[in-house]
C-alpha positions in Angstrom: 9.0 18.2 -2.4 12.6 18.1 -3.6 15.2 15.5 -2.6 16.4 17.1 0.0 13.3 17.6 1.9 13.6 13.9 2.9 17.5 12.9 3.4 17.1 9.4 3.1 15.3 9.5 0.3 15.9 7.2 -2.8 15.1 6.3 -6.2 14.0 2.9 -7.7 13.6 2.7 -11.4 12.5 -0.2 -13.7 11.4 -0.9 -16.9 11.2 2.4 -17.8 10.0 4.0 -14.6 11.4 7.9 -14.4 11.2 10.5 -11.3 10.9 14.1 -13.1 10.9 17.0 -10.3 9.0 19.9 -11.7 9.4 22.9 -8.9 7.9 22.1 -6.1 6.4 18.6 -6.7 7.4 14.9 -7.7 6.2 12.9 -10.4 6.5 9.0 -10.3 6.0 8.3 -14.3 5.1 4.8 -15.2 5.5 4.6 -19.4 3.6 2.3 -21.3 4.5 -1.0 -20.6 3.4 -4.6 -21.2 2.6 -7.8 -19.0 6.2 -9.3 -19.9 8.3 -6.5 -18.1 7.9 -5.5 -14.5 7.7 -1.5 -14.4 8.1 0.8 -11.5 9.0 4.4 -10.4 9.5 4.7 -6.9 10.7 6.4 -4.0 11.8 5.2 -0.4 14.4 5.3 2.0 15.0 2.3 3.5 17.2 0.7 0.4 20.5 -1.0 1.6 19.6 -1.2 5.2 18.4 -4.8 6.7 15.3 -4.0 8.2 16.1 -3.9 11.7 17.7 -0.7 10.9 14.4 0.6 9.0 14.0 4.0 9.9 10.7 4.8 11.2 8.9 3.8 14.4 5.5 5.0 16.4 4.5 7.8 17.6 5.4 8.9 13.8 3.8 11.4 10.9 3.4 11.2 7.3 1.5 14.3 5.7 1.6 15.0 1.6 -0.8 16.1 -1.4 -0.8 14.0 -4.1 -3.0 13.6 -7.0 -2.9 10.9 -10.2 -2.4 11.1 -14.4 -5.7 8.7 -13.8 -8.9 8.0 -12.1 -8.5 5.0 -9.3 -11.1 2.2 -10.0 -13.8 1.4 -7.9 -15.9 -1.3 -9.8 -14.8 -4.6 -10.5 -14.2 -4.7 -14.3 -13.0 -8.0 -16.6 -10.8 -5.2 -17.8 -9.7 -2.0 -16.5 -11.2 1.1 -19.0 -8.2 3.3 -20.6 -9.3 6.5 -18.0 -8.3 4.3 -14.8 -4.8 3.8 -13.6 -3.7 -0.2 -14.0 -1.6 -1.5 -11.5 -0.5 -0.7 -7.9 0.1 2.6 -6.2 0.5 4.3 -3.1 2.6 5.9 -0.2 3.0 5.2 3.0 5.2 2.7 5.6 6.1 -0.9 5.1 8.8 -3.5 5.7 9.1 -4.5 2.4 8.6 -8.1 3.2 10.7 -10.1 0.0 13.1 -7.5 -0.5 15.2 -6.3 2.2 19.1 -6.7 2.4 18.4 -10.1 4.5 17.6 -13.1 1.9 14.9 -14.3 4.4 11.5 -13.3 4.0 9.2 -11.2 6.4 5.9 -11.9 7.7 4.5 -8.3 5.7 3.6 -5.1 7.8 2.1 -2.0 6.1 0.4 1.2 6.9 -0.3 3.0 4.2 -2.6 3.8 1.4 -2.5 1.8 -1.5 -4.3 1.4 -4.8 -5.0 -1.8 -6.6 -6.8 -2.0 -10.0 -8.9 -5.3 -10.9 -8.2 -8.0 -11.4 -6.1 -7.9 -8.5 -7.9 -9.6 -5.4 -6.6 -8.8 -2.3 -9.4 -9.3 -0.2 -8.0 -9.1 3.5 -10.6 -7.2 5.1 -14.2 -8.4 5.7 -16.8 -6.8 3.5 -14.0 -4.8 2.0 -13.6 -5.1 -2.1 -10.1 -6.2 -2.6 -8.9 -3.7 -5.1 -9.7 0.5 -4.9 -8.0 3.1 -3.3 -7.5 2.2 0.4 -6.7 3.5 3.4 -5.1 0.0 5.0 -2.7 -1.6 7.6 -1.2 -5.0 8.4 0.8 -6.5 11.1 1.0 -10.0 10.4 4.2 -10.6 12.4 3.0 -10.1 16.0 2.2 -12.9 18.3 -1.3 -13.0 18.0 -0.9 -13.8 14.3 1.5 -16.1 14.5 -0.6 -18.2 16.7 -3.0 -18.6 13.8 -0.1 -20.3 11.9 -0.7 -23.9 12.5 -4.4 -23.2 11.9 -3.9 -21.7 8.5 -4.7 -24.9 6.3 -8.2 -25.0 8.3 -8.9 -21.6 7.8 -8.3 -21.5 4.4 -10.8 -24.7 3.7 -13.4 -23.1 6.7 -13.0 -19.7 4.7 -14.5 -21.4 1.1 -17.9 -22.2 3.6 -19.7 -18.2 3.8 -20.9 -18.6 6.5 -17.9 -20.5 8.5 -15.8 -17.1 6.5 -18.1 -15.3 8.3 -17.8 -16.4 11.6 -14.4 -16.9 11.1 -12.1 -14.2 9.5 -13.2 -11.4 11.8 -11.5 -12.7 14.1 -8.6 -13.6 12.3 -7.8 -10.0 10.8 -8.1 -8.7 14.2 -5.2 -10.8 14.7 -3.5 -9.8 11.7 -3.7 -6.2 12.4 -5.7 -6.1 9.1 -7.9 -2.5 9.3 -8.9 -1.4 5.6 -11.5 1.2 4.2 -12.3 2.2 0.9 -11.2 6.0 0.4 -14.2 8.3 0.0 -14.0 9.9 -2.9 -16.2 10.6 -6.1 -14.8 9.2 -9.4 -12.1 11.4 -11.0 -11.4 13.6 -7.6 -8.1 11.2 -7.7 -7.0 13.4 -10.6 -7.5 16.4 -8.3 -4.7 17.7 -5.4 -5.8 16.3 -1.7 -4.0 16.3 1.2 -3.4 13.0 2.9 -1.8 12.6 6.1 -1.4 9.5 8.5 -1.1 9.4 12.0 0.9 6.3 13.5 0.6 5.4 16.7 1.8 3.0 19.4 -1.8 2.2 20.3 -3.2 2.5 16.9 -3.2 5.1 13.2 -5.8 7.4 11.7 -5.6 7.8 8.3 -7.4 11.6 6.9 -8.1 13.3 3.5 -8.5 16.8 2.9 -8.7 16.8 7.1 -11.8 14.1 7.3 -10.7 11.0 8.8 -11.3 7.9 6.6 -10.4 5.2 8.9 -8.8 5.1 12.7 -7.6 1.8 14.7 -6.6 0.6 17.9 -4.1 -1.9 16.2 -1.1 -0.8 14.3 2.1 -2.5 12.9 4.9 -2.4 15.8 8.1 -1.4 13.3 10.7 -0.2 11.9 9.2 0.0 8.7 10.4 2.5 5.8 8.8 5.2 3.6 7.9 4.1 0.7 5.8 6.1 -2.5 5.6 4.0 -5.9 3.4 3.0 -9.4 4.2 -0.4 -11.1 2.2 -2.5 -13.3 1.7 -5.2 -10.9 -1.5 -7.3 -9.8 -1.9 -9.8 -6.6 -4.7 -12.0 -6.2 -4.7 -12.9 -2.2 -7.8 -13.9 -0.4 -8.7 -16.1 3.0 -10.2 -18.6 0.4 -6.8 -19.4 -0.4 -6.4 -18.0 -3.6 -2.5 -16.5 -4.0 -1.4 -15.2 -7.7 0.9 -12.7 -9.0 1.5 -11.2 -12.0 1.6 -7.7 -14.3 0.0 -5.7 -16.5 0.0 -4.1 -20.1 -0.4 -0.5 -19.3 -1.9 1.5 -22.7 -0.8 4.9 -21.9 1.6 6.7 -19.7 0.6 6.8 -16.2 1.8 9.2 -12.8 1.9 9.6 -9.2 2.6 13.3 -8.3 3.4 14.3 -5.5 4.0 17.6 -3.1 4.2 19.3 0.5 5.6 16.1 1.9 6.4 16.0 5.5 7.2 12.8 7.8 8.8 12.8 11.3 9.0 9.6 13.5 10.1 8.3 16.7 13.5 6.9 15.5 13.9 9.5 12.6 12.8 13.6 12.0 
């Protein structure tokens, strides 16, 4: 991969965040850092544009290999053990809901897979941890999520019951476009090349590794949505119980997204 292979692709640095190209690969570098700085090393191309004029739509394809400096937690932890990456990671399509050109937030849509390390929380899926390395989408912007709006307050106090969550929250993330799966994968392959590729469709997305698919759905976000590959030191804590929290992360050691081979092509953009 090289910065040409994408045209509209861009970077965005912060608190010490770096992009080295080394041949024919990428590395996303995220330095040590501490919980009073944001840090991130990124790459997109949607930056300046409102999101209206976000580049990609369905039937579109995202294939890469990419492998990580660390392994990619799977057990909760009180704290996260020097030899697992801290913070958030991934690549993939989003509208980047609180940051676009327009001052007015989005509802968020996302396909993509993402990493969280404990103690973030984003439990969104049922029976799904809510941190790990995901396959994962979101469309909370279509109409049969926004009709769950004036019902939020209920489902939030409903949700704290188990078994009213249970009865519940299935049906809500259908609503939401909310499809997640765990990635699987042994401890430490993350530090090993594998070839990811996502498939998004108008009826649907299939997410694969090394050519096994790891999740498919029949619900998918509508678009535009941008390209987006990143490492940052951030946590969330977001759960149907009502629980919202944000914050960041001492990171101990230099940390690294690398990445190669990276081929998209869309419906609005080749």
């Amino acid at each position: 991969m090289n910065r040409t292979s994408i045209p509209h692709w861009r970077e965005f640095l912060v608190g010490g965040g770096r992009i080295r190209i080394d041949g024919a690969s990428t590395r996303l570098i995220l330095p040590p850092a501490t919980a009073k700085q944001y840090s991130d090393a990124q790459l997109d191309d949607y930056a300046g544009l409102p999101r209206s004029a976000y580049p990609h739509r369905p039937p579109a394809r995202l294939s890469l290999k990419a492998r990580f400096s660390h392994r990619l937690e799977r057990r909760p932890a009180l704290a996260v053990a020097s030899t697992a990456l801290v913070g958030t990671a991934g690549f993939g399509f989003w509208n980047n809901p609180f940051g676009a050109q327009s001052s007015t937030p989005a509802f968020p849509q996302a396909l993509w897979f993402f990493y969280a390390s404990p103690p973030s929380e984003m439990a969104l899926a049922f029976g799904v941890p809510g941190f790990g390395w995901k396959a994962a989408c979101i469309d909370a912007g279509r109409a049969s999520a926004l009709a769950w709006i004036p019902l939020a307050p209920l489902v939030v106090l409903a949700s704290r019951s188990s078994r009213l969550y249970r009865a519940l929250w299935p049906r809500a993330q259908r609503s939401l476009a909310i499809h997640e799966r765990l990635l699987a994968m042994r401890e430490g392959e993350s530090t090993d090349w594998h070839r990811y590729e996502l498939e998004w469709r108008r009826d649907g997305a299939c997410w694969r590794v090394d050519g096994e698919t790891q999740l498919e759905t029949d619900r998918s976000p509508r678009g535009p949505l941008g390209l987006v590959a990143w490492i940052d030191n951030q946590y969330a804590r977001v759960t149907p119980q009502g629980s919202l929290r944000f914050g960041l992360l001492d990171v101990q050691c230099e940390q690294w997204l690398e990445l190669a081979e990276v081929d998209v092509t869309s419906g609005t953009r080749a």
